[in-house]
C-alpha positions in Angstrom: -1.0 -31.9 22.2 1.5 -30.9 19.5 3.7 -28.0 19.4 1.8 -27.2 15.7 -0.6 -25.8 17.2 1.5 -24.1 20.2 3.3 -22.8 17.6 0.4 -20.7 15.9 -1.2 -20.0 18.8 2.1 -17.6 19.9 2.4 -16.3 16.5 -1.0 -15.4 16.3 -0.7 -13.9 20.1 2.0 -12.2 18.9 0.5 -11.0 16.0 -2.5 -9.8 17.9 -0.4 -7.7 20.5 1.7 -5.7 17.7 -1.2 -4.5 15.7 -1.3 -1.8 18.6 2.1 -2.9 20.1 0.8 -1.1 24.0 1.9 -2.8 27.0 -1.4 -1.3 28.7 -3.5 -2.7 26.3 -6.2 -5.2 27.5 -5.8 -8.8 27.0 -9.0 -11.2 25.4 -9.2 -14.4 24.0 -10.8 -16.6 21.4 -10.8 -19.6 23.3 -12.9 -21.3 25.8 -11.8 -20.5 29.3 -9.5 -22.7 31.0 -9.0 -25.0 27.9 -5.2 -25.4 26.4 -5.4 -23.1 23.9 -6.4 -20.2 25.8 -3.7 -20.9 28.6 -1.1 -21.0 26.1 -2.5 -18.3 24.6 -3.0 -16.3 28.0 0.9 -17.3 28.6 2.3 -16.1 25.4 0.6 -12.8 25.8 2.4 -12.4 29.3 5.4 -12.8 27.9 5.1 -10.9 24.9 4.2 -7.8 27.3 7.0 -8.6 29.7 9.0 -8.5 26.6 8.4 -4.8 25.6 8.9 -4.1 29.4 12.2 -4.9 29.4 13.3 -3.1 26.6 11.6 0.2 28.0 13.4 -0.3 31.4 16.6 -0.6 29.5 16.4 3.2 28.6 19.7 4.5 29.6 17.6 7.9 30.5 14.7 6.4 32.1 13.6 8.3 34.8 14.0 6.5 38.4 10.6 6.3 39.4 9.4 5.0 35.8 12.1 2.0 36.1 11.0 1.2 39.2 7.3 1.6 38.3 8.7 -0.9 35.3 10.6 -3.1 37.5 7.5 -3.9 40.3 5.5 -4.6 36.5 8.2 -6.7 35.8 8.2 -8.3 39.4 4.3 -9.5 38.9 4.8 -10.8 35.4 7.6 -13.2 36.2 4.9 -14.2 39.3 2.0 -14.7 36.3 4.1 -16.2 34.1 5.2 -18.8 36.6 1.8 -19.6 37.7 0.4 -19.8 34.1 3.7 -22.6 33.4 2.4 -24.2 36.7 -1.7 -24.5 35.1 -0.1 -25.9 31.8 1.6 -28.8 34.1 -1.5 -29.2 35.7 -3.5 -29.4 32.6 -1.4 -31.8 31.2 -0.9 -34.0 34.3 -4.7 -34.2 33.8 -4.7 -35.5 30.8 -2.0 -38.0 31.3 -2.5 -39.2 34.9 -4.1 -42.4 33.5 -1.0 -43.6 31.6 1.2 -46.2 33.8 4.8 -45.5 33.3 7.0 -48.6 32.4 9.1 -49.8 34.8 12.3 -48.2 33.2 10.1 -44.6 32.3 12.8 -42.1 33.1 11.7 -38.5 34.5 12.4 -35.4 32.3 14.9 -32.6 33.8 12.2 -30.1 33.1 8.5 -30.6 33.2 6.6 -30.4 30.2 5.0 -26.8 30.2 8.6 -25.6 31.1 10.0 -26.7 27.9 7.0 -25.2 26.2 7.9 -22.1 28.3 10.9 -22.0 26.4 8.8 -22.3 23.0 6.9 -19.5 23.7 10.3 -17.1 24.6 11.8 -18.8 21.3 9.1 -17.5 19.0 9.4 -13.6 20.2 12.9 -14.2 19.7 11.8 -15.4 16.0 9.5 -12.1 16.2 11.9 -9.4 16.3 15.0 -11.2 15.0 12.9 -11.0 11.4 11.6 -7.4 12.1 15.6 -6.8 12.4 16.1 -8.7 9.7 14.2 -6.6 7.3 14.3 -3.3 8.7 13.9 -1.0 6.0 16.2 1.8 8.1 19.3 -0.5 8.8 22.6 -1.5 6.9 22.9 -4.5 4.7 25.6 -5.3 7.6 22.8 -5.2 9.8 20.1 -7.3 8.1 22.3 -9.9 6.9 23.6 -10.2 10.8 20.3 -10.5 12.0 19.3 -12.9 9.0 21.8 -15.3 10.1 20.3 -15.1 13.7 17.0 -15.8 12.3 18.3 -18.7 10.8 19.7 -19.7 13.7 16.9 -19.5 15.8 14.4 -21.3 13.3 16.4 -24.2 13.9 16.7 -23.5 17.9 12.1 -24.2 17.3 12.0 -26.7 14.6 14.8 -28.9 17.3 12.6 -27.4 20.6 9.2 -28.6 18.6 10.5 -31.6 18.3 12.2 -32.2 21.4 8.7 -31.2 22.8 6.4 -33.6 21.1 8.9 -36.4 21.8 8.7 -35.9 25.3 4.6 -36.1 24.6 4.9 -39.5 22.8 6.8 -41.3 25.4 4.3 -39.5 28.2 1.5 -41.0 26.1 3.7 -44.3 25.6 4.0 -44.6 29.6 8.2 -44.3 28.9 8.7 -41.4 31.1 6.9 -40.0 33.4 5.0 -36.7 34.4 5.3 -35.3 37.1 4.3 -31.6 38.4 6.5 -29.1 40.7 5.5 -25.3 42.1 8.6 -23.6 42.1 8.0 -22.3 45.8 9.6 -18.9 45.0 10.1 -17.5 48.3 10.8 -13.2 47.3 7.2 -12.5 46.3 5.9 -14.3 49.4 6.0 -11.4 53.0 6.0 -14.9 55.2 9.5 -16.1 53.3 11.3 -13.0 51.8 12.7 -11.4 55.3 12.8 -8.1 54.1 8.8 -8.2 53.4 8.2 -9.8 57.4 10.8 -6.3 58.5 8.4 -4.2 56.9 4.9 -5.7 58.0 6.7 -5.0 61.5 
């Protein structure tokens, strides 16, 4: 488990979805069901397609019932992407649930697959900050703007990558300890959101 190999597994994901760049393009993987790699992989393409949906539903002339066609596909991927974060912890509870924690093992303010989360959003930031960076139709002004955020945000991964694998080696070590949370999100759910249980009624 080391954010070396998250790391190419969202670039090539990333990759993979902009050779036809389609948010209705079908989804496969390379790796064997249910193992790491292809539910990191599974969660980078999510976000990579909820990516491109929110820059079409930004479209200042986008008709109404497109956005909200947009916004409902929006809606479901948040839901996916949650549940994917939630396998990740579960996976790697799995794996760790026979380390003993120290007595002074501290507990993380995120879970581990959140923080990877985060890795995944950081290297479509990396994406399209260098496509911006050497666009071949935009002023110097531009590119060297953009550069500088590049820059930037190389850092934000090399610092999140190592953050991550720190937080690994002291799971492994027993000096913190793992624990897994659903995040009970209550507006997708027709028993908890009240406006869903008015309009079963």
């Amino acid at each position: 488990m080391t954010t070396k190999t998250f790391n190419e597994i969202f670039e090539q994901t990333i990759e993979k979805y902009h050779i036809k760049d389609n948010i209705d393009q079908e989804w496969s993987s390379q790796y064997p069901e249910n193992s790491l790699e292809y539910l990191l992989n599974k969660k980078n393409w999510i976000d990579t397609v909820q990516w491109h949906l929110e820059d079409i539903i930004r479209e200042p002339s986008i008709n109404p019932d497109k956005a909200l066609e947009i916004k409902r596909r929006i809606d479901k991927s948040n839901q996916d992407r949650t549940d994917l974060v939630e396998l990740l912890d579960d996976y790697f509870f799995e794996q760790l649930s026979d380390v003993q924690p120290l007595p002074d093992a501290f507990i993380n303010t995120e879970t581990p697959a959140w923080a990877v989360d985060r890795l995944s959003i950081l290297n479509l930031k990396i994406y399209h900050m260098r496509e911006e960076a050497e666009r071949a139709d935009a002023d110097e002004a531009h590119r060297e703007k953009c550069s500088f955020k590049l820059k930037v945000l190389l850092q934000q991964r090399e610092d999140l990558s190592l953050a991550i694998d720190q937080l690994f080696d002291m799971l492994q070590k027993g000096k913190a300890i793992i624990k897994t949370y659903k995040q009970m999100k209550m507006y997708n759910d027709p028993n908890l959101n009240p406006v869903l249980r008015k309009s079963k009624q």
